[in-house]
C-alpha positions in Angstrom: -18.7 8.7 -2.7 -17.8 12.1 -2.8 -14.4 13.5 -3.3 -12.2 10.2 -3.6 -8.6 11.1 -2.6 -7.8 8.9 -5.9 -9.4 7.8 -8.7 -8.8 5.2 -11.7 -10.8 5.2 -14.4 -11.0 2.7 -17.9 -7.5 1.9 -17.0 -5.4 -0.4 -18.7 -2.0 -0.9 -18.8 0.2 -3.7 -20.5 3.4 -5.5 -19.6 5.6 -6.9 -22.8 2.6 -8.7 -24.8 0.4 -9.2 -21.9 -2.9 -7.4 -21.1 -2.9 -6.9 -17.1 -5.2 -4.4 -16.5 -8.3 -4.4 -18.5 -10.1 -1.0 -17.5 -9.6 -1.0 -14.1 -12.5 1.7 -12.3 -11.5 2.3 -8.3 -11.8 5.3 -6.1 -10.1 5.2 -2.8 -11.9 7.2 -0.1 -10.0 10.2 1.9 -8.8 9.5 5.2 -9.5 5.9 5.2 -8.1 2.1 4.0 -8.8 0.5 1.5 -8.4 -3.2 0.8 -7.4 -4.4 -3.0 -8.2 -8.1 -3.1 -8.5 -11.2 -5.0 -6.5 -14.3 -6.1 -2.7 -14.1 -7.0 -2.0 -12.8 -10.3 -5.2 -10.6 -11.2 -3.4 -7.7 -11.0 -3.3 -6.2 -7.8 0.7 -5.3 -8.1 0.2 -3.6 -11.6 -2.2 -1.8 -10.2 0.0 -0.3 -7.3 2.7 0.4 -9.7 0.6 2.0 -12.4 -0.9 4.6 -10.0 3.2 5.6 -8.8 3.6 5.4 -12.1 6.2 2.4 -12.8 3.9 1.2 -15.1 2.5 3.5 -17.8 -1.4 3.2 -18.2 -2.3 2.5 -21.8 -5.6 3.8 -21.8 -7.8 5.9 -18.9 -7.2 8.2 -16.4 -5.7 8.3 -12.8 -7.1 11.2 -10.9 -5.0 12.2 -7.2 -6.1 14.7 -5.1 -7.7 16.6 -7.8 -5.3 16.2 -10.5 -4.6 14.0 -13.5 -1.4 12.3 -12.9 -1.8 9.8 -15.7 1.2 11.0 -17.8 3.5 12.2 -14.6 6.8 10.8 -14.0 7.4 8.6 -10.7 8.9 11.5 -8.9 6.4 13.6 -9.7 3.8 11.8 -7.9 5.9 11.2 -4.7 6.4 14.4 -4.9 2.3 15.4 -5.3 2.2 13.0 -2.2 2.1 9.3 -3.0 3.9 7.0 -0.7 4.5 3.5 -1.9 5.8 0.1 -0.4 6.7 -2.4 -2.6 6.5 -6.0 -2.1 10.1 -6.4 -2.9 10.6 -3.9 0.4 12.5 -1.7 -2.3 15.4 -0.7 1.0 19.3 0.1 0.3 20.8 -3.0 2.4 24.5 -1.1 2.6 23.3 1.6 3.9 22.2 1.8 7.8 19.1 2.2 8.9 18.8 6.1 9.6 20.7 6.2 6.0 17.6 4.5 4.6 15.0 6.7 6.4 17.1 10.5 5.3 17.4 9.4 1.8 13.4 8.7 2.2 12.7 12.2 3.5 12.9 13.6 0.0 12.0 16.9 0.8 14.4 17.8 3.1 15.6 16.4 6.8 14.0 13.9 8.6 12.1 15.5 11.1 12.9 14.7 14.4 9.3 14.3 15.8 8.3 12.2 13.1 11.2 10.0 13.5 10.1 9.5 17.1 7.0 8.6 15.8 8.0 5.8 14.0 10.4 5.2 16.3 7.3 4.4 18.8 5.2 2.7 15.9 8.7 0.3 15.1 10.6 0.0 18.2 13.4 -2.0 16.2 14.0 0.7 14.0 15.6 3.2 17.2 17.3 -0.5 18.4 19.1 -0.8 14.7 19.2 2.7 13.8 22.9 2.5 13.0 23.0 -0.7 12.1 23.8 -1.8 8.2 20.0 -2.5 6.9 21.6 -5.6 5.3 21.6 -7.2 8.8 17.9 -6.6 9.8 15.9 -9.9 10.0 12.7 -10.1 7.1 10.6 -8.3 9.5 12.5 -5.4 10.7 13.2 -5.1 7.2 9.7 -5.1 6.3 9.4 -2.2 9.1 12.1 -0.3 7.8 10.4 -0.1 3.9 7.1 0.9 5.6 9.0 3.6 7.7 10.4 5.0 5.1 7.1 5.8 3.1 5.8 7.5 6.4 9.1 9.5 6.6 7.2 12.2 5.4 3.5 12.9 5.5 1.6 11.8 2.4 -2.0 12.0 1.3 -1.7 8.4 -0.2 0.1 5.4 0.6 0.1 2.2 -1.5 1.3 -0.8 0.5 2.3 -4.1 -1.5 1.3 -7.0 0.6 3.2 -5.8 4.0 2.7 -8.7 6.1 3.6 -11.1 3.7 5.7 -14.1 5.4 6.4 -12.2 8.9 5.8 -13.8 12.0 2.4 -13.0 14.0 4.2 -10.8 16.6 5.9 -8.9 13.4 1.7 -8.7 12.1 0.6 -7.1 15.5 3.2 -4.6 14.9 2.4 -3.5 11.7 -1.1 -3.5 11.5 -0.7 -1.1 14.6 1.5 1.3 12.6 -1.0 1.7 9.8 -3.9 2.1 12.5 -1.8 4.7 13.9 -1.7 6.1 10.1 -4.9 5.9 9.3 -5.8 7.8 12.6 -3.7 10.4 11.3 -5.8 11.2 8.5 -4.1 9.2 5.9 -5.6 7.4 3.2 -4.5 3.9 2.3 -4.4 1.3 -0.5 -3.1 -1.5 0.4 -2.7 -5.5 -1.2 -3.4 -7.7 1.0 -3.8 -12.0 1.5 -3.8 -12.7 4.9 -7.6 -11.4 5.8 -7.4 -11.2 9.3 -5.5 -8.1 8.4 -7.3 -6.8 6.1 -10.4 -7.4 8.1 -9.1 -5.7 11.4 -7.7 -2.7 8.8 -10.2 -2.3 6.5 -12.7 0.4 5.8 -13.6 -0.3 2.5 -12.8 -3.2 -0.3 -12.3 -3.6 -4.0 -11.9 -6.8 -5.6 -10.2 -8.1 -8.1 -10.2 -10.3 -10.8 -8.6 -10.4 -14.7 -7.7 -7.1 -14.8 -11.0 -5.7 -13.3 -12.5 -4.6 -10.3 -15.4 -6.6 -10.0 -16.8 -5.6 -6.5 -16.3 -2.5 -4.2 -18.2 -2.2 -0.8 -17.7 -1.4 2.7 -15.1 -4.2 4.3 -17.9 -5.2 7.1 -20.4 -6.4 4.6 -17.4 -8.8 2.7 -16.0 -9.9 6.2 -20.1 -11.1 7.2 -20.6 -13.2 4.2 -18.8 -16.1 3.5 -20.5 -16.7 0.9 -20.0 -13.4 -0.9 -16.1 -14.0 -0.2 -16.5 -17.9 -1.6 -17.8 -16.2 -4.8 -15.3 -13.0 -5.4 -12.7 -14.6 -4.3 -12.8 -18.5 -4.8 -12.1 -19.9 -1.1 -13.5 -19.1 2.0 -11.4 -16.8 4.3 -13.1 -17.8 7.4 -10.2 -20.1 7.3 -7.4 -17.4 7.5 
């Protein structure tokens, strides 16, 4: 692959007495997504937070855009131009909704075209934009923490499971949004379960297990062999 927008290598990082990642190697293409998979609890998460830097690596190297970010604080790396979206949706619920998108426009004002961009992406957002966040169903909240990573442009967005629990219609939505990203010229990192998703989003896969990556490829030749997926992954996803 030639000039990965990121790149992990040998990493490892630890949480209290517990080894999560056990020399994790992944590059993430430019301009494209890329699905982290594999069964709950392998550490997909760690992984996410590691490279924003929540976690410290223990050992290895994180490589973005050119530049070893291994030992930057958090804010640095938002700053070098990592968006992230935790699964915990990470959003200020007193505040309202265009509160929650300016504080996420770190750099300055929200600018008004983008806003209307995500405004198109995430209708809901214009509807509730002066709304208290608090009151936004699981969905719209789930919008609203995705809309504020894209406040600003960013090379690299890490998404934490972003369709987990939301209804189909909520699904359609989203997936369109980070379609509309990727089309943009974004790159993408994103944890996902439900495959459908990851299927219709996905350019290229890595799969986890124990810490490791233990496949990479291109998404079509995972989502054409169920037996391939039986074996990474431990079920069949022709199901989902």
């Amino acid at each position: 692959m030639s000039d990965p927008v990121l790149s992990l290598r040998g990493v490892c990082t630890d949480i209290a007495q517990y080894h999560i990642l056990q020399g994790v190697d992944l590059d993430v293409p430019r301009g494209g997504v890329t699905m982290l998979l594999g069964r709950n609890g392998v550490g997909k998460t760690t992984t996410l937070r590691t490279i924003i830097g929540h976690w410290q690596a223990r050992e290895g190297t994180i490589t973005f855009d050119g530049a070893d970010i291994t030992r930057l604080p958090v804010p640095a790396r938002a700053r070098a131009g990592i968006g992230f979206v935790p699964e915990d949706m990470g959003i200020f619920s007193d505040l309202t909704v265009e509160e929650n998108m300016v504080l996420a426009a770190a750099s300055g004002p929200l600018d008004p075209a983008r806003r209307d961009w995500l405004f198109s992406v995430f209708p809901p957002l214009q509807t509730f934009w002066r709304s208290s966040a608090g009151t936004l169903s699981g969905g719209q909240k789930q919008m609203l923490s995705i809309a504020r990573a894209m406040a600003e442009d960013r090379t690299l967005y890490l998404i934490d499971e972003p369709t987990k629990g939301l209804a189909p219609a909520i699904i359609s939505t989203m997936a369109g949004a980070l379609k509309e990203l990727k089309a943009q010229g974004a790159s993408i990192l994103l944890v996902e379960q439900n495959f459908a998703v990851a299927r219709a989003l996905g350019d290229t896969v890595a799969i986890m297990d124990d810490g490791r990556i233990v496949w990479t490829g291109a998404m079509a030749t995972l989502a054409g062999d169920a037996a391939l997926q039986e074996r990474l992954m431990g079920l069949s996803m022709e199901a989902h």
